[in-house]
Every structure is written in C-alpha cells, then in structure tokens.
mmCIF file of the N, C-alpha and C atoms, coordinates in Angstrom:
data_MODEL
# 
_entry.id   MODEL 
# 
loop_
_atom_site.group_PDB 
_atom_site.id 
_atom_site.type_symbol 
_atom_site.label_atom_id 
_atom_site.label_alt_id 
_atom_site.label_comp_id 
_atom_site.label_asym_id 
_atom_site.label_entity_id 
_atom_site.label_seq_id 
_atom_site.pdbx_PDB_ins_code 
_atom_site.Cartn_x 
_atom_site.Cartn_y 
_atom_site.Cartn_z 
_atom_site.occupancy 
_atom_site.B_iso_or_equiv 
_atom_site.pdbx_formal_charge 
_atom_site.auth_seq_id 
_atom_site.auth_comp_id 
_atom_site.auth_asym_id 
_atom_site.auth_atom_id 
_atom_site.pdbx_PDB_model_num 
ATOM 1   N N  . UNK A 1 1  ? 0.849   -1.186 0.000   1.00 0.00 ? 1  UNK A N  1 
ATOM 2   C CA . UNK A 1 1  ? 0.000   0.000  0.000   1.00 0.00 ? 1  UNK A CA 1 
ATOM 3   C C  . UNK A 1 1  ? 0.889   1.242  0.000   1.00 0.00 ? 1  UNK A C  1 
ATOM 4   N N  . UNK A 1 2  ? 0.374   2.255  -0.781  1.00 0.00 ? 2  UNK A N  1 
ATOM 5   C CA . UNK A 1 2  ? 0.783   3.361  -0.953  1.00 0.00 ? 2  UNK A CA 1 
ATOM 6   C C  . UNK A 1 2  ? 0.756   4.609  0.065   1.00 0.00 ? 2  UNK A C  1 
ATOM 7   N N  . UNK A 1 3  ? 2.069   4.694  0.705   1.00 0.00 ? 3  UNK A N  1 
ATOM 8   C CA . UNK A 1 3  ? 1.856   5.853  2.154   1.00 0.00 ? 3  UNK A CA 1 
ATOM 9   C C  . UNK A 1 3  ? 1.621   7.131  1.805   1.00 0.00 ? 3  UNK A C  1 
ATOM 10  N N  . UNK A 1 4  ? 1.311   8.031  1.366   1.00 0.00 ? 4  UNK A N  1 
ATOM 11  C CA . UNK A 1 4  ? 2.128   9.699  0.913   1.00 0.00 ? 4  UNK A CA 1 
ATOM 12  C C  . UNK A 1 4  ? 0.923   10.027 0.748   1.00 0.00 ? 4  UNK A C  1 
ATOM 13  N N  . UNK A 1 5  ? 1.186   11.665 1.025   1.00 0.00 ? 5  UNK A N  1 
ATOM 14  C CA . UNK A 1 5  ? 0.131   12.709 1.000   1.00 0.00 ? 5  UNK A CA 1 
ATOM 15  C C  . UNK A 1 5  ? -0.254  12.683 -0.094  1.00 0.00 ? 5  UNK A C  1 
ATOM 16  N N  . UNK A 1 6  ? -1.302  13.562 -0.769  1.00 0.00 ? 6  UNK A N  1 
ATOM 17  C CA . UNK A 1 6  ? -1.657  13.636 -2.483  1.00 0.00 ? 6  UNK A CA 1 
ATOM 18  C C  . UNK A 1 6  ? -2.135  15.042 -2.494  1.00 0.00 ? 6  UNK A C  1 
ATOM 19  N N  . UNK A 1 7  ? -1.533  15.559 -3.717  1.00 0.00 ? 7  UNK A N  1 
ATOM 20  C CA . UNK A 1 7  ? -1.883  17.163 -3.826  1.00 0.00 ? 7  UNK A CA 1 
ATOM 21  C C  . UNK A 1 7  ? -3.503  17.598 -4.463  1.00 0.00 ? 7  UNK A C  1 
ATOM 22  N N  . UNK A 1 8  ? -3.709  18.068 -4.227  1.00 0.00 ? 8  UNK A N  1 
ATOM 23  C CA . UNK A 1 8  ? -4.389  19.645 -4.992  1.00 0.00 ? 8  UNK A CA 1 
ATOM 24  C C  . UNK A 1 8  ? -5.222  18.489 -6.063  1.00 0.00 ? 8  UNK A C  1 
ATOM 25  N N  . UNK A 1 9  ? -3.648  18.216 -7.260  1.00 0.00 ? 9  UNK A N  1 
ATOM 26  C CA . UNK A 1 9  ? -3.711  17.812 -8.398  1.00 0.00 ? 9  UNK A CA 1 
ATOM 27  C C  . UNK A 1 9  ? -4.080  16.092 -8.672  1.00 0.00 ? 9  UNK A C  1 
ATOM 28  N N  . UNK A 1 10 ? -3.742  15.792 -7.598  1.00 0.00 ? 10 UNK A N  1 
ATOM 29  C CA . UNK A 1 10 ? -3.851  14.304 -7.668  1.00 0.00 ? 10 UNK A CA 1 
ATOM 30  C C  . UNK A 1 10 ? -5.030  13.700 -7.430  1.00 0.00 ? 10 UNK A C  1 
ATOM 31  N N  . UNK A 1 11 ? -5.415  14.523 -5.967  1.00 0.00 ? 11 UNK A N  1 
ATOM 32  C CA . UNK A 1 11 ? -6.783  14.054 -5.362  1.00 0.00 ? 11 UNK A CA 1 
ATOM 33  C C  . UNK A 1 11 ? -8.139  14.792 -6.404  1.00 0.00 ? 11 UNK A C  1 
ATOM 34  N N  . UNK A 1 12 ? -7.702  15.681 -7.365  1.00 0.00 ? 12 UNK A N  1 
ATOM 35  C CA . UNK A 1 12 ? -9.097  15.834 -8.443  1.00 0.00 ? 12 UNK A CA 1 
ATOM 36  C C  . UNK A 1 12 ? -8.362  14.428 -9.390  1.00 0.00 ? 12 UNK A C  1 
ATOM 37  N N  . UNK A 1 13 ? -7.693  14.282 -10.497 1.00 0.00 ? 13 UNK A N  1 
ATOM 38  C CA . UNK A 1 13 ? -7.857  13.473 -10.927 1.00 0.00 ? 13 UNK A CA 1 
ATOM 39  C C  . UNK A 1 13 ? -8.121  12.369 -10.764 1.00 0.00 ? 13 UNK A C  1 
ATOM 40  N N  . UNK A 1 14 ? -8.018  12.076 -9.254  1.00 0.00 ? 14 UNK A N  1 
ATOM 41  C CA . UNK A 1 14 ? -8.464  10.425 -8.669  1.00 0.00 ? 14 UNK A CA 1 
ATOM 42  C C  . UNK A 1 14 ? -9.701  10.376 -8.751  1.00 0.00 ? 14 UNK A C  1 
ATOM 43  N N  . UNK A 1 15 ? -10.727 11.774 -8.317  1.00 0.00 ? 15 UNK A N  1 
ATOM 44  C CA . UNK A 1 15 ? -11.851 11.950 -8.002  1.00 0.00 ? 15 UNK A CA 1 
ATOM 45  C C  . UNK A 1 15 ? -12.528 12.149 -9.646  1.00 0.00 ? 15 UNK A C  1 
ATOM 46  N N  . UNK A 1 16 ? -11.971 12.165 -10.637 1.00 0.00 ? 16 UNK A N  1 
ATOM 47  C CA . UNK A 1 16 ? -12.108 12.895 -12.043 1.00 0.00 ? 16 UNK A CA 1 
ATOM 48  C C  . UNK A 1 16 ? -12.869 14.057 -11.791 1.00 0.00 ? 16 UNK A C  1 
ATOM 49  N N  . UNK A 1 17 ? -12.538 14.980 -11.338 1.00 0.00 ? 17 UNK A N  1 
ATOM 50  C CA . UNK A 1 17 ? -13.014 16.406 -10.719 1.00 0.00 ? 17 UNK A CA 1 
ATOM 51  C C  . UNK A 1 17 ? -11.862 17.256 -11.161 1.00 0.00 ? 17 UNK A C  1 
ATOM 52  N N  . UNK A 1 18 ? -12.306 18.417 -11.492 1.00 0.00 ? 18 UNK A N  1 
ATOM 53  C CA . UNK A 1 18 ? -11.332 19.247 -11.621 1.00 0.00 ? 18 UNK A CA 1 
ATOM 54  C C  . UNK A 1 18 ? -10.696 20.157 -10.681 1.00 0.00 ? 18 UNK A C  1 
ATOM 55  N N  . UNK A 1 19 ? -9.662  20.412 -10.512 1.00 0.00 ? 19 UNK A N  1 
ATOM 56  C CA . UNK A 1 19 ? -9.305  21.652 -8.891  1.00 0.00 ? 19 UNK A CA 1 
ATOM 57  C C  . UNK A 1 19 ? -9.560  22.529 -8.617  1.00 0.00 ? 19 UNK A C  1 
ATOM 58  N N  . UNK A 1 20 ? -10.785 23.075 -9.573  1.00 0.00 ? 20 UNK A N  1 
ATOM 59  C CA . UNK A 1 20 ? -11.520 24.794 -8.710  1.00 0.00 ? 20 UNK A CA 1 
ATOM 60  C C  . UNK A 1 20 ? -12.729 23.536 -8.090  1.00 0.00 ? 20 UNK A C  1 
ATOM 61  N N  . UNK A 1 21 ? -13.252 22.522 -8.702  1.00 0.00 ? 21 UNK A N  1 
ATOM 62  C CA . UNK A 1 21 ? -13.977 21.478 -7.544  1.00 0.00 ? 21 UNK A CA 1 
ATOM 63  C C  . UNK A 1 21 ? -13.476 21.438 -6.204  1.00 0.00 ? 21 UNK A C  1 
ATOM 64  N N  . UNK A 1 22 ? -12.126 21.130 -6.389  1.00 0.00 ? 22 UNK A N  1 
ATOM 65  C CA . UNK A 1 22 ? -11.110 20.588 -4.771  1.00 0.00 ? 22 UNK A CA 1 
ATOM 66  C C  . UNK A 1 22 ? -11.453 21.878 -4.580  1.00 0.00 ? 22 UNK A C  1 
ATOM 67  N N  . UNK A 1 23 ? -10.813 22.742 -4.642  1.00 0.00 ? 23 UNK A N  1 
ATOM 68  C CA . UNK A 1 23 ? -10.632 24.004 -3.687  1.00 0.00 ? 23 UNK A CA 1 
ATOM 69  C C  . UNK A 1 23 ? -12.075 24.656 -3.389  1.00 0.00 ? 23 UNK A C  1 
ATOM 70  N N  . UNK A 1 24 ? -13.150 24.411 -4.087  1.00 0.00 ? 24 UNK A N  1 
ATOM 71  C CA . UNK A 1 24 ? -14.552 24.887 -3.778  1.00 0.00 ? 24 UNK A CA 1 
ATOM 72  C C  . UNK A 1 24 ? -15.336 23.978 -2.925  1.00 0.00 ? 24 UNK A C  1 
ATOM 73  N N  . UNK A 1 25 ? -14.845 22.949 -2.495  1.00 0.00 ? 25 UNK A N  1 
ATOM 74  C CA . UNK A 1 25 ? -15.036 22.066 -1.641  1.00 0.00 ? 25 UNK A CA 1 
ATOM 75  C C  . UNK A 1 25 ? -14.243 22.243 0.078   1.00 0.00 ? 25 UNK A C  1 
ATOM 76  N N  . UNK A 1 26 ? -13.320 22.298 -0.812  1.00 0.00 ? 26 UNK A N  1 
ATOM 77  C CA . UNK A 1 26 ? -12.420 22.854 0.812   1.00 0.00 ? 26 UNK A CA 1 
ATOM 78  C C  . UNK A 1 26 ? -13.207 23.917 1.706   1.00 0.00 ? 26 UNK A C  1 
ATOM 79  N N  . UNK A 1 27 ? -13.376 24.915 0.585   1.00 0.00 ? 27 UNK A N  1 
ATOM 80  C CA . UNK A 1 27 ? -13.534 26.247 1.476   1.00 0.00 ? 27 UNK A CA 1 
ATOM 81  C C  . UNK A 1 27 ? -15.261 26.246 1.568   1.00 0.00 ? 27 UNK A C  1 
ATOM 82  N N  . UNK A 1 28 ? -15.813 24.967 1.542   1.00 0.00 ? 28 UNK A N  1 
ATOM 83  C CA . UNK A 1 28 ? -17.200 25.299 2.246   1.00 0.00 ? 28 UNK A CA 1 
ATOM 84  C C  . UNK A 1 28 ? -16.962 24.049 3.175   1.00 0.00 ? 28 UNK A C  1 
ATOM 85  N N  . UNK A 1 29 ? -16.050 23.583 3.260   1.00 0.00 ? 29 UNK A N  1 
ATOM 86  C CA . UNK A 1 29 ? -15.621 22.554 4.429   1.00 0.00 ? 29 UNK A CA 1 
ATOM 87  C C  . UNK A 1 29 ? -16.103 21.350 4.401   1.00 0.00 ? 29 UNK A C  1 
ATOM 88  N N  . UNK A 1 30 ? -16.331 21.325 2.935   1.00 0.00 ? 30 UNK A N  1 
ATOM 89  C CA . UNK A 1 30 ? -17.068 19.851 3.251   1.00 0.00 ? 30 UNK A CA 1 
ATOM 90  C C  . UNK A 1 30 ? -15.937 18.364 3.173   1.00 0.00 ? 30 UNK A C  1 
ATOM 91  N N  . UNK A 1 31 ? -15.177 18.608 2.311   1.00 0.00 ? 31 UNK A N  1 
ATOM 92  C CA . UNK A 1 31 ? -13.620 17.606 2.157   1.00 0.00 ? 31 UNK A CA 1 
ATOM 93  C C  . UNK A 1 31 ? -13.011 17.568 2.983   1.00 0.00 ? 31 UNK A C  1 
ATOM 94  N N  . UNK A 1 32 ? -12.466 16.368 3.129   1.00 0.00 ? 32 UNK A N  1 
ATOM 95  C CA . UNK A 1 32 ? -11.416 16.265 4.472   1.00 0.00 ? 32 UNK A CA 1 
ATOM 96  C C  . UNK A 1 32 ? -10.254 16.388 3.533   1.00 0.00 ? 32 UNK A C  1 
ATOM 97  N N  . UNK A 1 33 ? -9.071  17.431 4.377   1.00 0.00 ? 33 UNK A N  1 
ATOM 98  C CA . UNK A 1 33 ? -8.121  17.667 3.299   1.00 0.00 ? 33 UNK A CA 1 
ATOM 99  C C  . UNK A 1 33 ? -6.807  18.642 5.195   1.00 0.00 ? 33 UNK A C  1 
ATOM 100 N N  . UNK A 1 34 ? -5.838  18.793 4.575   1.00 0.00 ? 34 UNK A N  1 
ATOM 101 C CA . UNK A 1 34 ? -4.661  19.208 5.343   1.00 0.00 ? 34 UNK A CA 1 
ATOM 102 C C  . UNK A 1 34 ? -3.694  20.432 5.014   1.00 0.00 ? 34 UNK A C  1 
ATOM 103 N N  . UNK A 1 35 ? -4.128  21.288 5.359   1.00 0.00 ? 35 UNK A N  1 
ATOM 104 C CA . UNK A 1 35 ? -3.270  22.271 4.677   1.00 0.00 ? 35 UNK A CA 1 
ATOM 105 C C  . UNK A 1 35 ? -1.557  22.791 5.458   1.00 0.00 ? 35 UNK A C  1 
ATOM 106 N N  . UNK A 1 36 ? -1.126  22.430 4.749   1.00 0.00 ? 36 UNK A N  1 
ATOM 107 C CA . UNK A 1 36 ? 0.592   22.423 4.799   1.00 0.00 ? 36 UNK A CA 1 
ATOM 108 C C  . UNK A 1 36 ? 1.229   23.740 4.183   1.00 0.00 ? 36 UNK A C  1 
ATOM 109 N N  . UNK A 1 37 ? 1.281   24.819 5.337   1.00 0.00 ? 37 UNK A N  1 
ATOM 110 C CA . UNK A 1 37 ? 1.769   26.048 4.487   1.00 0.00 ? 37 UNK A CA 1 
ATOM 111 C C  . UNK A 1 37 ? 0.561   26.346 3.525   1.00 0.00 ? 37 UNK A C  1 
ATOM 112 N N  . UNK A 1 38 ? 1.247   26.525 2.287   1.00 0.00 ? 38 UNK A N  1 
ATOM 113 C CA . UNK A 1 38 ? 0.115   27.483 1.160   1.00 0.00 ? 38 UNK A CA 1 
ATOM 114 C C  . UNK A 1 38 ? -0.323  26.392 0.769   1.00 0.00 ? 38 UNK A C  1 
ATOM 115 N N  . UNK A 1 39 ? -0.156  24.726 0.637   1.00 0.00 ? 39 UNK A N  1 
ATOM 116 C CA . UNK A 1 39 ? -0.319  23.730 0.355   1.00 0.00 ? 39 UNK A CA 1 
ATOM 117 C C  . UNK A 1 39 ? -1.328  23.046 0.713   1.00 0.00 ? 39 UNK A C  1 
ATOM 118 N N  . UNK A 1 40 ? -2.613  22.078 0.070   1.00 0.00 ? 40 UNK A N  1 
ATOM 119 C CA . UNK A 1 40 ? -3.832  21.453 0.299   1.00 0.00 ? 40 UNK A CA 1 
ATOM 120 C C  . UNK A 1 40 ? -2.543  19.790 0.207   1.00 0.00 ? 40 UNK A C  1 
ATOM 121 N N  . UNK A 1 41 ? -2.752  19.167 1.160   1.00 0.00 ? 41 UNK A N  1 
ATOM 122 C CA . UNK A 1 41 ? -2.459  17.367 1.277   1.00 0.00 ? 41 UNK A CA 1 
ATOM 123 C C  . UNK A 1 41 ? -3.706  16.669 1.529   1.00 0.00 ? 41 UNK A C  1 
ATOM 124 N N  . UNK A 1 42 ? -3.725  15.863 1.133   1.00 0.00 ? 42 UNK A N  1 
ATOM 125 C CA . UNK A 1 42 ? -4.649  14.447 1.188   1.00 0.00 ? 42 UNK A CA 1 
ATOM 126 C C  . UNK A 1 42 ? -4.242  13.228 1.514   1.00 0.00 ? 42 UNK A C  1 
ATOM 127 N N  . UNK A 1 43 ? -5.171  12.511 2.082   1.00 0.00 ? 43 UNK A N  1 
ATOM 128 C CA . UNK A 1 43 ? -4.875  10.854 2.129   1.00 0.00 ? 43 UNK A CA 1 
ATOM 129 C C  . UNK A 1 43 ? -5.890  10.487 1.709   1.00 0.00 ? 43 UNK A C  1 
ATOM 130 N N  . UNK A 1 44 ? -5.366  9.108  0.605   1.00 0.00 ? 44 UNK A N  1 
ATOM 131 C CA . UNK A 1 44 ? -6.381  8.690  0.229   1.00 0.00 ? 44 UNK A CA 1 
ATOM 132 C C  . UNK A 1 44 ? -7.332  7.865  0.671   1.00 0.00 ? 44 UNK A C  1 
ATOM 133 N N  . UNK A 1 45 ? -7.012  7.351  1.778   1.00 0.00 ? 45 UNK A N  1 
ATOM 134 C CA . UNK A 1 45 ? -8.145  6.876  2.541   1.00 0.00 ? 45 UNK A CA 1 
ATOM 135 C C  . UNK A 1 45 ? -8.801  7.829  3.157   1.00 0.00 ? 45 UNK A C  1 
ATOM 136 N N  . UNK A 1 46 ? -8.663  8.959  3.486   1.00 0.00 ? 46 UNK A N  1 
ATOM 137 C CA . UNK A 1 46 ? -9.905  9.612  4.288   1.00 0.00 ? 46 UNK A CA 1 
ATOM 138 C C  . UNK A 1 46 ? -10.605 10.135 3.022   1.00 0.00 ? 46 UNK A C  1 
ATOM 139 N N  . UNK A 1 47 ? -9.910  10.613 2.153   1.00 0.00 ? 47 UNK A N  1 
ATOM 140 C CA . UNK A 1 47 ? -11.236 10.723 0.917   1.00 0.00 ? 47 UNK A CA 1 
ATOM 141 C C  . UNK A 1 47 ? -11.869 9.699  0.312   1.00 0.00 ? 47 UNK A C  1 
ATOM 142 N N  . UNK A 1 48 ? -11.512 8.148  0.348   1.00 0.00 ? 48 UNK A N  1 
ATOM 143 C CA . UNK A 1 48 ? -12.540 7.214  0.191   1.00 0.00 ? 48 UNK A CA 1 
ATOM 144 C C  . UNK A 1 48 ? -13.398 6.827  0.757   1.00 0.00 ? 48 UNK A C  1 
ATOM 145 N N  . UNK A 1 49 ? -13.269 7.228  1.976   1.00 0.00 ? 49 UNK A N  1 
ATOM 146 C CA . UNK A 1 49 ? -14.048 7.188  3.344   1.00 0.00 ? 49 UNK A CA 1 
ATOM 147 C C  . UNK A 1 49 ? -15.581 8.269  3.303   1.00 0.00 ? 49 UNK A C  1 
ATOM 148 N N  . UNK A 1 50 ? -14.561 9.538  2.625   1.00 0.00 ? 50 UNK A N  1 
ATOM 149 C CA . UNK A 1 50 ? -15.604 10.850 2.647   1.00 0.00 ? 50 UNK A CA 1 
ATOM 150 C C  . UNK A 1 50 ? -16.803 10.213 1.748   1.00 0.00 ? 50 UNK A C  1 
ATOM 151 N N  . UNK A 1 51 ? -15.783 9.912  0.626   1.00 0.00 ? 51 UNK A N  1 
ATOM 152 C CA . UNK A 1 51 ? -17.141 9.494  -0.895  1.00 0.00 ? 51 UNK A CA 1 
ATOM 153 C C  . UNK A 1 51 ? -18.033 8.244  -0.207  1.00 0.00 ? 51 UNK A C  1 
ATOM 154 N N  . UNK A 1 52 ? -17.408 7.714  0.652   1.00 0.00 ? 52 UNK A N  1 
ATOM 155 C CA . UNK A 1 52 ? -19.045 6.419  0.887   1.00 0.00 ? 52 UNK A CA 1 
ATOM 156 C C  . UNK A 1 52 ? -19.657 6.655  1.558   1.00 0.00 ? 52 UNK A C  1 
ATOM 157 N N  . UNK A 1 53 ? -19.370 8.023  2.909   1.00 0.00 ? 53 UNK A N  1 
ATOM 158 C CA . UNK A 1 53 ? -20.177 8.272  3.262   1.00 0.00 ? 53 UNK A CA 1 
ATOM 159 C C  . UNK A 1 53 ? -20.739 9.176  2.822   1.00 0.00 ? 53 UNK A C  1 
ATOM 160 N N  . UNK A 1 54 ? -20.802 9.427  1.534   1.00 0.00 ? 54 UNK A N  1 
ATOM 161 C CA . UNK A 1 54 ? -21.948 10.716 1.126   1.00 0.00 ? 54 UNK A CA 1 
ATOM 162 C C  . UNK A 1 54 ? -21.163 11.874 0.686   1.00 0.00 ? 54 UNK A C  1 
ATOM 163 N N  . UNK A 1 55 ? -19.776 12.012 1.127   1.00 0.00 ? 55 UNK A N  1 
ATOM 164 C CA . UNK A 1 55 ? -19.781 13.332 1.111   1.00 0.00 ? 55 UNK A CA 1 
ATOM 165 C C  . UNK A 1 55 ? -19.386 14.176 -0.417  1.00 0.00 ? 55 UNK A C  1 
ATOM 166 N N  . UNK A 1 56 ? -19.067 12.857 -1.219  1.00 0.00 ? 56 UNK A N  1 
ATOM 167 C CA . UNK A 1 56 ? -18.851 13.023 -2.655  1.00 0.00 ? 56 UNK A CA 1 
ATOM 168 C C  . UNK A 1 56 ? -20.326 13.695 -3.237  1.00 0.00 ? 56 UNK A C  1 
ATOM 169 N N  . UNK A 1 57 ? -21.720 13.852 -2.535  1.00 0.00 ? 57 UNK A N  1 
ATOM 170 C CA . UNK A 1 57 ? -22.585 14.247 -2.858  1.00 0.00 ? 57 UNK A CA 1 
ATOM 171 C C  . UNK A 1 57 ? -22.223 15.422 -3.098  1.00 0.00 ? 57 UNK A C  1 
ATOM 172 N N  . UNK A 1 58 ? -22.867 16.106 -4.340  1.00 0.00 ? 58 UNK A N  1 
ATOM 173 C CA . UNK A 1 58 ? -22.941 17.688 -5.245  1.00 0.00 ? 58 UNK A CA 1 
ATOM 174 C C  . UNK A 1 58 ? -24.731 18.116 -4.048  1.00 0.00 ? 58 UNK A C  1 
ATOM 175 N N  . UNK A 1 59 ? -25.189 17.406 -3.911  1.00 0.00 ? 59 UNK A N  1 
ATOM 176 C CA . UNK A 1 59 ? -26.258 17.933 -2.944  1.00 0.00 ? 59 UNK A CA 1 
ATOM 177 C C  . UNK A 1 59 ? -26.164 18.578 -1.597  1.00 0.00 ? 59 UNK A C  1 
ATOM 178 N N  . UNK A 1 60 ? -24.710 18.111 -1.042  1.00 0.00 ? 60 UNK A N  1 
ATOM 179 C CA . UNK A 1 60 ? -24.648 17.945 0.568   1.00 0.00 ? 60 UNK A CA 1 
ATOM 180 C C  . UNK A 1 60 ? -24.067 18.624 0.584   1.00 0.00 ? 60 UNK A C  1 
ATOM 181 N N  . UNK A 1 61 ? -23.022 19.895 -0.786  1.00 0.00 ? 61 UNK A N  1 
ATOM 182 C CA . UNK A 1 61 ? -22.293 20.757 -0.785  1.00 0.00 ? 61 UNK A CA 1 
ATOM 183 C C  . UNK A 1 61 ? -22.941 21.990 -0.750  1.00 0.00 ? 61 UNK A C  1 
ATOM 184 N N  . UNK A 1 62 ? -22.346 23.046 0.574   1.00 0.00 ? 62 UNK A N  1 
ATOM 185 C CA . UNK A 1 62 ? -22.940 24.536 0.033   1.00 0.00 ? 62 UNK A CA 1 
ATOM 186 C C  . UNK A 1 62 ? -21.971 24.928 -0.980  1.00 0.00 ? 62 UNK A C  1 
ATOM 187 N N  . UNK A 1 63 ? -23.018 25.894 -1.702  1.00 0.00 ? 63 UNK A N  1 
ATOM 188 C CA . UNK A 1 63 ? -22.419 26.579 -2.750  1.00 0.00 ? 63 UNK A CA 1 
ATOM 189 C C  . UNK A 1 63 ? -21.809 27.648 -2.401  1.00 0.00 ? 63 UNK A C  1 
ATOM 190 N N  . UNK A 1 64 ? -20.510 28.195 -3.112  1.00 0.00 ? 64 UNK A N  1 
ATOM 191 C CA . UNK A 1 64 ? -20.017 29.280 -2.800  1.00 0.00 ? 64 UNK A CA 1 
ATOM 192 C C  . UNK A 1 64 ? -20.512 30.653 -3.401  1.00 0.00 ? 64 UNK A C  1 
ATOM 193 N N  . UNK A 1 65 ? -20.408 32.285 -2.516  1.00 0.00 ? 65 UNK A N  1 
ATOM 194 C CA . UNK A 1 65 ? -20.690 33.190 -2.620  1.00 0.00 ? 65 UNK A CA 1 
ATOM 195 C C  . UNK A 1 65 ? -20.657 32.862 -4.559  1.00 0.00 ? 65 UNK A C  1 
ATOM 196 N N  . UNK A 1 66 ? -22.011 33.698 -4.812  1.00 0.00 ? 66 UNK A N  1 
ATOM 197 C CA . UNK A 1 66 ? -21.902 33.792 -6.080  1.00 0.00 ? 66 UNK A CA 1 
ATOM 198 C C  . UNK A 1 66 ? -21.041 35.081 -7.245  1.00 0.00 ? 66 UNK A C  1 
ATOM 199 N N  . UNK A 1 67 ? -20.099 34.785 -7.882  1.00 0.00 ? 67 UNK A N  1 
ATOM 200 C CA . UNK A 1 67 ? -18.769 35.239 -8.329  1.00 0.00 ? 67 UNK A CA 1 
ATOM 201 C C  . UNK A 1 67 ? -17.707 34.966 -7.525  1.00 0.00 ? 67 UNK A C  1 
ATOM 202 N N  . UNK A 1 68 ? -17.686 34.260 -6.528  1.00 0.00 ? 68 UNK A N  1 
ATOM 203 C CA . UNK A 1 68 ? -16.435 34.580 -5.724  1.00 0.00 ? 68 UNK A CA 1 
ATOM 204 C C  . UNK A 1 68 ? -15.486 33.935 -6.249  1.00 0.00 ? 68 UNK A C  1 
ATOM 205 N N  . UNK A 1 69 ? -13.825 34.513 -6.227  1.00 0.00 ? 69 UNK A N  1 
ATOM 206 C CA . UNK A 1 69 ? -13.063 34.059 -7.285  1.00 0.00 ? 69 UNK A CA 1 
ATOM 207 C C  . UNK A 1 69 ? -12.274 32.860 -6.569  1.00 0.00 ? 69 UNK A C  1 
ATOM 208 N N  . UNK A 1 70 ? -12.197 32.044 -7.560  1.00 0.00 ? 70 UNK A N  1 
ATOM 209 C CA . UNK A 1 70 ? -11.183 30.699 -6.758  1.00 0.00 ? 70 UNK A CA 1 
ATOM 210 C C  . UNK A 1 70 ? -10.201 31.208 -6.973  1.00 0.00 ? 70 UNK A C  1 
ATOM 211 N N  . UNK A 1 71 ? -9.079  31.894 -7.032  1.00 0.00 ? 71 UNK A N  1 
ATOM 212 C CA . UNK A 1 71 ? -7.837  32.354 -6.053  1.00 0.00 ? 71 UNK A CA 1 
ATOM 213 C C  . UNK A 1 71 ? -8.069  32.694 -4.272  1.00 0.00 ? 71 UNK A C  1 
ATOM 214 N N  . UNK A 1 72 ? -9.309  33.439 -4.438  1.00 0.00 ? 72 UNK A N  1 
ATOM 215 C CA . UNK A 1 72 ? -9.863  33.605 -3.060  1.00 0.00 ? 72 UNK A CA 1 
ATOM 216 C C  . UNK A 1 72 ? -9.867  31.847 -2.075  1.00 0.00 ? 72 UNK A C  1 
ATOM 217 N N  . UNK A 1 73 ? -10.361 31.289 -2.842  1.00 0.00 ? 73 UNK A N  1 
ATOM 218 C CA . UNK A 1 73 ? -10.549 29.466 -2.039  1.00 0.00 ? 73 UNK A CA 1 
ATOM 219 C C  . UNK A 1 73 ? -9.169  29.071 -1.793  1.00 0.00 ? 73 UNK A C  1 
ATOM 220 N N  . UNK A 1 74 ? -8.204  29.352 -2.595  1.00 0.00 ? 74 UNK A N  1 
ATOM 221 C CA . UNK A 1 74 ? -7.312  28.469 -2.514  1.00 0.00 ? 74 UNK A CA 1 
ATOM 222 C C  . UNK A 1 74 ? -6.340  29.262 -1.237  1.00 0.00 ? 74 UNK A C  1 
ATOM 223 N N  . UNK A 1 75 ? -7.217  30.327 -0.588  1.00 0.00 ? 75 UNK A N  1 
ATOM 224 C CA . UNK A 1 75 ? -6.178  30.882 0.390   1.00 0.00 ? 75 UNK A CA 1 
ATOM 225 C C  . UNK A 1 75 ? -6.964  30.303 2.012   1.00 0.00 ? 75 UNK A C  1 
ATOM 226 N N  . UNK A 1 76 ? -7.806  29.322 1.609   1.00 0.00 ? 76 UNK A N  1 
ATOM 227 C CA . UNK A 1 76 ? -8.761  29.137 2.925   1.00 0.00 ? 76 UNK A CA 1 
ATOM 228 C C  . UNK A 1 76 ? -7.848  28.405 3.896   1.00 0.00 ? 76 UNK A C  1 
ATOM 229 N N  . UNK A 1 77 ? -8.078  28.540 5.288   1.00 0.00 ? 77 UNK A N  1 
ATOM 230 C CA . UNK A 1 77 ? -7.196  27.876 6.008   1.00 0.00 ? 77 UNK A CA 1 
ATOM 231 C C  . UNK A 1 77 ? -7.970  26.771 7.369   1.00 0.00 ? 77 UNK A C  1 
# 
C-alpha cells in the first residue's frame, strides 16, 4: 500500500473532478483535506471514506458566494 500525502492535483484526478472542484469544496468545508503552508495534502483513505459516506454528494455541498473568485478558495485555512 501506498503511504504519501496527495496534492491539490492528484486528489481531483483520482476523483475525475477538476481543482476549482477541490478548492470549492475545501472552502465550504465539506472535504477532508490538510493544509501544509500554502499547500492542500490528502490521504487517500480519508477521501474514500468521505465518498461512501456521502460526502462526494454535489447535494450535501454549500455553494459558494456567487462570483467569488477561486484564487480567493485556494487561500482558505
């Protein structure tokens, strides 16, 4: 089994999601995710964990302020 964090970039393509997804997810708190410095980390077991329990739902997500710019998300802490 595979030990190591997963970026930004990794954990959308695992998810086939794109990364204003990841980061618009982060910053309404619904993803479990680790921020390292300016840096988003992942494990992939707690995001397989998230998706069975639901949290991969587009329903169970709030939506963000409408226009708000994802440079703004990617500074959430």
């Amino acid at each position: 089994m595979e030990d190591r964090w997963l970026s930004v970039s990794e954990i959308a393509e695992y998810l086939g999601v794109v990364r204003e997804t990841v980061y618009r997810r982060l910053a309404n708190g619904s993803m479990p995710g680790h921020k390292l410095g300016r840096h988003w980390k992942f494990r992939k077991e707690e995001i397989d964990e998230w998706v069975r329990s639901g949290g991969g739902d587009e329903r169970n997500a709030k939506e963000p302020a409408p226009n708000e710019p994802i440079d703004r998300l990617t500074d959430v802490t």
